[in-house]
C-alpha positions in Angstrom: -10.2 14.4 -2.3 -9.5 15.7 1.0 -11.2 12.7 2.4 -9.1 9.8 0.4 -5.8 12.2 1.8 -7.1 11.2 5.3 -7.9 7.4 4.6 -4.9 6.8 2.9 -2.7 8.3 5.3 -4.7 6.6 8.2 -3.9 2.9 6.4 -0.5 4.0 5.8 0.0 4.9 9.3 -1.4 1.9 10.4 0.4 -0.1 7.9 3.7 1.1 8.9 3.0 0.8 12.6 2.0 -3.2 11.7 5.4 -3.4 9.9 7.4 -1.8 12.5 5.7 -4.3 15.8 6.0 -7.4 13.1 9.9 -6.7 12.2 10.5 -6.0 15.8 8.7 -9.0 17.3 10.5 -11.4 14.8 13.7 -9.8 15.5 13.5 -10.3 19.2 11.9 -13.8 18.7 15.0 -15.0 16.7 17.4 -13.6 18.5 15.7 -15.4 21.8 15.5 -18.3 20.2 19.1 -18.4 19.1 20.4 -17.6 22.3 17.9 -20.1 24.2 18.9 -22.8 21.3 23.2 -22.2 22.5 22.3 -22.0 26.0 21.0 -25.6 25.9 17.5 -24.2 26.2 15.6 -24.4 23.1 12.1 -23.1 22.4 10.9 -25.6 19.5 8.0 -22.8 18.8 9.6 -19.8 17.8 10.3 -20.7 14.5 7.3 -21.7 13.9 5.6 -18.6 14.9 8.5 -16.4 13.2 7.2 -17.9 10.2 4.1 -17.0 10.7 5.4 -13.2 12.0 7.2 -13.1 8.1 4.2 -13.8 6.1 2.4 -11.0 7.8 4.7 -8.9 7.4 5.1 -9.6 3.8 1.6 -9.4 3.1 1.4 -6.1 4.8 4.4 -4.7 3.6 3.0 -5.3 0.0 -0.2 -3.0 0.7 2.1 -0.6 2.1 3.8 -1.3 -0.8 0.8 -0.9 -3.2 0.2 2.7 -1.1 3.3 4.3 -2.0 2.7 3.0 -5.3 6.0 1.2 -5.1 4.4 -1.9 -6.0 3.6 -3.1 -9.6 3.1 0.1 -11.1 4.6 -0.5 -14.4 5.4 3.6 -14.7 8.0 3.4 -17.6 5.2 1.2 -20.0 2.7 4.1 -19.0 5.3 6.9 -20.1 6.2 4.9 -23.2 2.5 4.8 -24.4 0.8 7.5 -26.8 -0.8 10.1 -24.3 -4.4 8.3 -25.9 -3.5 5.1 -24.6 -2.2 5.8 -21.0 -5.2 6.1 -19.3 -6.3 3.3 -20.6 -3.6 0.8 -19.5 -3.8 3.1 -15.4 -7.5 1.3 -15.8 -6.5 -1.9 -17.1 -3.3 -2.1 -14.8 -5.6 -1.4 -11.9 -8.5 -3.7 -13.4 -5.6 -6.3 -13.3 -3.7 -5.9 -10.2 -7.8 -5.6 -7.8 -9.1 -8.9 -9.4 -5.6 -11.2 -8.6 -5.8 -9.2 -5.0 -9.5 -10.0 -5.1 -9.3 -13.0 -6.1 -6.0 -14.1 -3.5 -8.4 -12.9 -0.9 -11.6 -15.1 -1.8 -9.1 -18.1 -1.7 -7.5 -17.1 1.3 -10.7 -16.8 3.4 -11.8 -19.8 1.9 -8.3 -20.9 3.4 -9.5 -19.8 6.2 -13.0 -21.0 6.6 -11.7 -24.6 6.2 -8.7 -24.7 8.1 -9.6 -22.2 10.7 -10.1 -24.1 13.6 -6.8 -26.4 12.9 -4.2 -25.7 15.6 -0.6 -25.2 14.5 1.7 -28.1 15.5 4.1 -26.1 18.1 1.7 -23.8 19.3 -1.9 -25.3 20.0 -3.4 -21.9 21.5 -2.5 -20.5 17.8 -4.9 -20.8 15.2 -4.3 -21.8 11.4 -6.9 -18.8 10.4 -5.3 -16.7 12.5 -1.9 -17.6 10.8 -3.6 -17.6 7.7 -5.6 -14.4 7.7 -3.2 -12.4 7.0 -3.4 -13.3 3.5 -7.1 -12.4 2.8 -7.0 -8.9 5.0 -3.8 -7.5 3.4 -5.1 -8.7 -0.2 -8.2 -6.5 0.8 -6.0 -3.9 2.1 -4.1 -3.7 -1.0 -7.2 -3.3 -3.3 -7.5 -0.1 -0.8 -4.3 1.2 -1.4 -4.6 0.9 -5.4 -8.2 2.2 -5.2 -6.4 5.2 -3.5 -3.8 5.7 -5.7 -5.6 6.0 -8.9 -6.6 9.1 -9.0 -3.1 10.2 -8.9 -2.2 7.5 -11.5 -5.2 8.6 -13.7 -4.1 12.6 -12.8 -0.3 11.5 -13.8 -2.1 9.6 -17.8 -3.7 12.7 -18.3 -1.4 15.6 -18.0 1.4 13.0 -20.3 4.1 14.1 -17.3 6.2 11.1 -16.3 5.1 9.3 -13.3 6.0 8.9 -10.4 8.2 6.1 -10.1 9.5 5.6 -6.1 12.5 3.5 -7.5 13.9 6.1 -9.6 13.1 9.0 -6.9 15.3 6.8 -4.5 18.0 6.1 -7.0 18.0 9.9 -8.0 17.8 11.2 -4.3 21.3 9.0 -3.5 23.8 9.8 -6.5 
């Protein structure tokens, strides 16, 4: 156990570092690219790559999202069940949510493979794989992040105690 502590806080570390250069790049990128744009000095790239910037940080930010288990967890239909039943729908649930990832990431590194070597229109030094790999890594990286979480999903079916829902702990922490 001690050993999925330390990989799951070394992806969420690196996860939230990924989010933080990601928001902080397209931040400074738009704001640029505004201020270039009313100076009379566009940049016709930087929307173009900010795009690209915003899925990546999407796709991250749902296997961080996955980590803290703040992502599709469907606590309340768990806590609802009869305690027989709960670990059943933790395996099904988790069944579910790792073959769509799995699945998203096949197709996104067939994405990949064909359209790899296209350049994108603004920027011709930019690959479409690169653009596009986010996809298939952070699909991978969120089948890590549930794999990670189940046994504290499974833990929470067993004892019948409510789970953990990270919505209800933020809405409870703020009244």
């Amino acid at each position: 156990m001690r050993s999925v502590r330390l990989v799951r806080r070394g992806l969420e570390l690196a996860l939230v570092s990924t989010g933080i250069v990601l928001l902080f790049a397209i931040a400074v990128l738009v704001a640029t690219g505004v201020i270039l744009r009313k100076l009379g000095a566009p940049i016709g790239w930087y929307d173009e790559v900010a795009g690209v910037l915003l899925a990546w940080l999407t796709w991250y930010g749902a296997a961080l999202a996955a980590l803290e288990r703040a992502h599709l967890g469907m606590p309340d239909l768990v806590a609802l069940a009869p305690a027989g039943w709960r670990v059943g729908l933790v395996l099904l649930r988790a069944l579910l949510v790792c073959g769509a990832m799995a699945a998203i990431a096949w197709f996104g590194w067939q994405v990949v493979a064909i359209l790899g070597d296209e350049k994108l229109v603004t920027v011709p030094w930019l690959t479409v794989g690169v653009a596009q790999s986010a996809i298939p890594i952070a699909a991978l990286l969120f089948v890590l992040a549930e794999v990670l979480t189940l046994p504290e999903r499974l833990a929470e079916a067993r004892s019948c105690a409510p789970a953990r829902d990270p919505e209800r702990v933020l809405l409870e922490g703020a009244r």
